[in-house]
N, C-alpha and C positions, 0 to 999 in steps of 0.2 A: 465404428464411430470416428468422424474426424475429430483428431486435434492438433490443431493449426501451430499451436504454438509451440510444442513438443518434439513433432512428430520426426524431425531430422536434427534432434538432440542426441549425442551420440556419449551416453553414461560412461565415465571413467577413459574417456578417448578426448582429441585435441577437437573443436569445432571445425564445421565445416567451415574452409578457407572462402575464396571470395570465386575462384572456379566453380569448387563444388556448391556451392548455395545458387551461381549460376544455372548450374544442369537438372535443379531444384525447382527450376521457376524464379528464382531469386532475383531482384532488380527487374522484373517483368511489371510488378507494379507501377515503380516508376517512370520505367519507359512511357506505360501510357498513360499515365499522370501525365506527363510532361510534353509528349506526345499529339497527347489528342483531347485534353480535361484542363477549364483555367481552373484557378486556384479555390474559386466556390463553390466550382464543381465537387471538389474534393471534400471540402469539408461540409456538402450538401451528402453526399454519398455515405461520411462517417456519421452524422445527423439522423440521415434514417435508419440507420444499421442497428441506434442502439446502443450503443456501444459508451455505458460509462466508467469514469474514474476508476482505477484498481488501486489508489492508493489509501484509500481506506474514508473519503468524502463522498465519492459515487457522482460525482456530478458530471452530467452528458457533456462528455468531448467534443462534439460538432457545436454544442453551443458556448461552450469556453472558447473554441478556436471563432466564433463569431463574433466574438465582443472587438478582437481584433481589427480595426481601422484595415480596409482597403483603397479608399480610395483617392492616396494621396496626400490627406490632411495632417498626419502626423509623421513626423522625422525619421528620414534610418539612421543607426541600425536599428533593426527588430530582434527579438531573441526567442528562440525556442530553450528549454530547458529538459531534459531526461532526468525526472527525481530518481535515483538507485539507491540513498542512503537510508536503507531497509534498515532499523534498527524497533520498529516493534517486536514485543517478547513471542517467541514463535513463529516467527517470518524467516522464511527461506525463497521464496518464490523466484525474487526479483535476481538474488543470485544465481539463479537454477539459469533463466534466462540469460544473465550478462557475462556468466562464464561458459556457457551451452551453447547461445546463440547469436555472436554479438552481430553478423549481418542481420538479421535478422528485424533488431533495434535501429540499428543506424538506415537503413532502407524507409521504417518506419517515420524516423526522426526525419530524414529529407523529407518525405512524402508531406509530415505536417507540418515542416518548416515552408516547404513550398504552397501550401493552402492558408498559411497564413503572410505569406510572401516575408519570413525572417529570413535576414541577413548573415544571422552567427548563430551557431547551436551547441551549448553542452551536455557533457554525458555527466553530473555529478555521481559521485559512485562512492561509497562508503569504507572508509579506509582501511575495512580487517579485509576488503575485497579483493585481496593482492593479484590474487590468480584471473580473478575476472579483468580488473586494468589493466595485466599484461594484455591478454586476448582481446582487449578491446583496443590496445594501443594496435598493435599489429590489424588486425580490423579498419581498421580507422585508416591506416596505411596502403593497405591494400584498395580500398574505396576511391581512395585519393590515387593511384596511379590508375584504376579503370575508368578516371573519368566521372565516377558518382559523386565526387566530391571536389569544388574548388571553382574555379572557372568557368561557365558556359557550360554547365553539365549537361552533356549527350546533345550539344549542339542547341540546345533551349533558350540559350540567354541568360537562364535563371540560373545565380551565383549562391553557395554556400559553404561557409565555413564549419566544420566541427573539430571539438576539443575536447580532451578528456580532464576534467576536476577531478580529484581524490581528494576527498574531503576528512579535513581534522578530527571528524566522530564525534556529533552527541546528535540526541533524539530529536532537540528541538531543530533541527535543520531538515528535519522531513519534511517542516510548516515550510509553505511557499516562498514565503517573505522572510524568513530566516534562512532558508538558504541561499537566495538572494544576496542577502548581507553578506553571509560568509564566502559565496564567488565573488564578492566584490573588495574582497581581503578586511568586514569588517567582521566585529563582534557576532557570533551567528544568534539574533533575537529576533523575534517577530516585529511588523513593521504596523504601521497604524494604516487602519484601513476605513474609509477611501482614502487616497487614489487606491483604485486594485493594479494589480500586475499588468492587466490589459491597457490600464491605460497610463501606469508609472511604473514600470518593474525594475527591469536592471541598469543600473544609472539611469533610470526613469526614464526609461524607453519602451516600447509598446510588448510586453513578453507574455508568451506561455510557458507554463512549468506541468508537465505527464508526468505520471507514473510510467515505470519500463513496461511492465505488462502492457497498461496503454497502449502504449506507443508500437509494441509488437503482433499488436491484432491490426495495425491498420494498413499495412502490406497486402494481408488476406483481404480484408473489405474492397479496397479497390479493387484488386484483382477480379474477384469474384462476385462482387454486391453486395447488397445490401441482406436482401430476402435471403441469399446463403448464408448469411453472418447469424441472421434472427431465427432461420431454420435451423441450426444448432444447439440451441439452447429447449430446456423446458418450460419454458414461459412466455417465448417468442418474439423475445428480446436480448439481446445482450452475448450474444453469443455464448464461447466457452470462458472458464473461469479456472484459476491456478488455484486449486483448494492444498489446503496443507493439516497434519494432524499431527503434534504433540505431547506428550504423554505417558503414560503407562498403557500403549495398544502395543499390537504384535510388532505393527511393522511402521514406526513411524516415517512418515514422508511428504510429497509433492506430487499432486495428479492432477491433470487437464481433463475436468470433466463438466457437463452442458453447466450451463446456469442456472438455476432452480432442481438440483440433484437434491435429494436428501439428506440431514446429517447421518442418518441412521445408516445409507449405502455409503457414506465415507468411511464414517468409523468401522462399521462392521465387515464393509464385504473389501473396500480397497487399503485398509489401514489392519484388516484380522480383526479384530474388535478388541478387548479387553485383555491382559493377559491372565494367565490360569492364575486361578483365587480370588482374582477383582469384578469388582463390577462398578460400573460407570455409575455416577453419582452427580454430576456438572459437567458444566463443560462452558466456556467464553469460547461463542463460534466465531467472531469476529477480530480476535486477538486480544491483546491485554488490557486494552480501552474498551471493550464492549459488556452489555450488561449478559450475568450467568443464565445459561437456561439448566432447566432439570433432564432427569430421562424422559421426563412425559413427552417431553418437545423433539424427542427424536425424530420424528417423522415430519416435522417443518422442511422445509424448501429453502435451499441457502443459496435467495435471494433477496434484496434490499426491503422488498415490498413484504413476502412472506417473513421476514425476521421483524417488522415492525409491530408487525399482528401481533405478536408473541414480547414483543415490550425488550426488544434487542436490536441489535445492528449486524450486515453484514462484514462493514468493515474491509480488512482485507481477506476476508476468507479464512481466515489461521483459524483452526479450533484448538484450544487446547482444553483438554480432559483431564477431571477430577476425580478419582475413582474414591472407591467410600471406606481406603484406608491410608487415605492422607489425609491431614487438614485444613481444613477449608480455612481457617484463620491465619496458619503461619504461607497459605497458601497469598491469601489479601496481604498479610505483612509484606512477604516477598516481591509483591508487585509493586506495592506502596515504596518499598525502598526503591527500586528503581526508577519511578518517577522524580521521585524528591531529589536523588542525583542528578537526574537527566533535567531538575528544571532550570532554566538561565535567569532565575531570580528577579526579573523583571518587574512582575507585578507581587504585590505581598499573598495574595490567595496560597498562589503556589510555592514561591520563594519559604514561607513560613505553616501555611495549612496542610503542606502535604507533608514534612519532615515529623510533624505533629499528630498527623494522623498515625503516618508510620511507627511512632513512637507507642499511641495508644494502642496499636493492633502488639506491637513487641512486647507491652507490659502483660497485657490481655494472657499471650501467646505464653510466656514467661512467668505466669500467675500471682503474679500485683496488678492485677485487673480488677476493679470497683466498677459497682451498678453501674454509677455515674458513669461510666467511661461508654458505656455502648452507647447513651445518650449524645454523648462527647461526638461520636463518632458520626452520629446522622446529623448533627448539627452542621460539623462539616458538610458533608454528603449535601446539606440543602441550602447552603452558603456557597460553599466555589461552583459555581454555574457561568455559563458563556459571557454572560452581560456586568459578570462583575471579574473576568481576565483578562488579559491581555491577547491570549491565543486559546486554544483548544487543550493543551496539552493536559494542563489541571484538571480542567471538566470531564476530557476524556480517563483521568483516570478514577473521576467519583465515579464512573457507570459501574465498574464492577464493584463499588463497594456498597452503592444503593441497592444494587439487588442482592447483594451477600446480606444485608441487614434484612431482608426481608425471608429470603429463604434458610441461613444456617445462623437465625438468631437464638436458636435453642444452643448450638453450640457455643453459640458467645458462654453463656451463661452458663453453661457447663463446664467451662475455663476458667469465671469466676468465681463459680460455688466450690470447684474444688481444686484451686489454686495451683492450676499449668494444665499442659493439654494431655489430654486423653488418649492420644495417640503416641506416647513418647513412652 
């Protein structure tokens, strides 16, 4: 089984330098990007491939890279952007890449900076990622004296700058337009949308902002095509995808397997499945922002389309697993504190509904839970939605607590019929 993205990741070793990624195939993409493909080409090529969003929106990259102005009308600079500031609960992926692979990325980053013909490109990258910014700085280095980067790269014409950001750390700068701000030394909030990024982004200039994953499959696509990209995957789209599993399983990790795999072949045959005495009970396949599935839904396909079916998200891949001797309440409390920290107060939804929600799950959890409170709790649930926040971040964390209301509502109630949890 190919995988592309993985496959010359060398575990507990230094990444391949800018030689060895050469003798890889490495920078072959670009050559003939640059070569012998204009710029529409390129992003006609990543368009049919398939190939969407990994950072947990899923939206097709060949048609985000089209919103982009070619012809003239709109001002340099342009900006490409590398989202890396992984900070969803159970997300490793994007570090697995940026400390594994960082040619890899930046081949990538040219390749879409050059199909969208930007001028300047960052790598923003998330500041516990110490070990990955080194590697990336040295990367970035190396790029830059073979000529991949700077000046008239490989005789083309076509000029690009990149930079490395280590960014100050919070959640809400995963949001496009919040990190945005904070490359731009402001406050990191979300931005009011219209204009979008394509057509006001960075100093309001014409930008795109990938996910690293993204941005690291599009090396291969060139290279190889389209039909090879969609021939990987299960569902004959999308290639491969970085699944992750969290939890109480044998062997918790990161694996590069087709797109449309099952939950049930992740957790069980590449994660070991449960550990001895547990059994799986939930699980949020999507990460911490997505709604709970049960065991029934093991055998779903974790893909965008087949997790809709099933009244879920793919998100970014992350599953984390609930087994049925934890609790599902102080499990929602947990998640809920981490949101209401991570929100930038902006709009009152979040700044105020999510501290409060947290609150009602800790009393619940902590056994001063009243009827009233589980009421409390969907009230929120059916109040903070997209059209009354500012950004996603609020909404995305009612998902796991509307389907927690619907599936461990007997446990509610059994935290406050006998005043604290059951599992303590």
């Amino acid at each position: 089984m190919d995988r592309p993205l993985t496959e010359h990741i060398r575990q507990g070793e230094e990444p391949l330098n800018v030689a060895e990624y050469e003798k890889v195939g490495g920078y072959q993409a670009l050559r003939k990007a640059l070569g012998t493909m204009a710029p529409e080409e390129v992003t006609q090529v990543v368009a049919d491939s398939g190939l969407t969003g990994r950072g947990g929106a899923g939206f097709p990259t060949g048609r985000k890279w089209g919103f982009i102005p070619l012809d003239g009308s709109v001002p340099h600079p342009k900006y490409l952007i590398a989202n890396g500031d992984e900070m969803e609960p159970g997300a490793i992926k994007d570090h697995l890449l940026l400390r594994g692979h960082p040619h890899q990325l930046i081949e990538g980053m040219i390749l879409a900076a050059y199909a969208v013909q930007a001028d300047r490109a960052f790598v923003f990258v998330r500041w516990a990622y110490k070990l990955a910014a080194k590697r990336l700085t040295r990367a970035i280095a190396e790029a830059y004296e073979k000529g991949y980067l700077g000046k008239n790269i490989l005789g083309s014409g076509y000029d690009l700058e990149l930079h490395l950001h280590t960014s100050a750390g919070r959640y809400v700068c995963g949001e496009a337009t919040a990190l945005l701000n904070a490359l731009e030394g402001e406050r990191g909030i979300p931005r009011h949308k219209p204009p979008h990024a394509a057509q006001a982004g960075m100093w309001s200039r014409p930008t795109v902002v990938n996910n690293t994953e993204t941005l690291s499959n599009v090396p291969h696509i060139v290279d190889k095509g389209a039909e090879w990209f969609k021939g990987l995957s299960r569902t004959g789209t999308d290639g491969t995808r970085l699944y992750q599993v969290s939890g109480k399983v044998v062997r918790p990790g990161v694996w590069e397997l087709p797109t449309g795999t099952t939950a049930r072949e992740i957790i069980e045959e590449h994660a070991g499945g449960m550990r001895e005495g547990l059994s799986l009970r939930a699980l949020l396949p999507g990460g911490g922002s997505t709604p709970f599935l049960l065991s029934k839904h093991l055998d779903v396909q974790m893909d965008a389309g087949s997790l809709e079916k099933v009244n879920s998200r793919l998100g970014t891949g992350t599953i984390i697993v609930l087994d049925d001797q934890t609790c599902p309440v102080g499990m929602m409390a947990n998640l809920m504190h981490f949101y209401a920290r991570e929100s930038c107060g902006w709009c009152t939804p979040c700044r105020d509904g999510l501290p409060w929600t947290a609150k009602v799950l800790d009393a619940i959890e902590g056994g001063q839970g009243q009827v009233i409170d589980i009421e409390r709790l969907a009230l929120h649930a059916r109040l903070i939605k997209d059209d009354a926040t500012f950004c996603t971040l609020a909404t995305g964390a009612m998902q796991p607590l509307r389907s927690a209301l619907n599936y461990f509502r007997s446990d509610l109630e059994q935290h406050i019929e006998e005043k604290g949890c059951p599992w303590r």
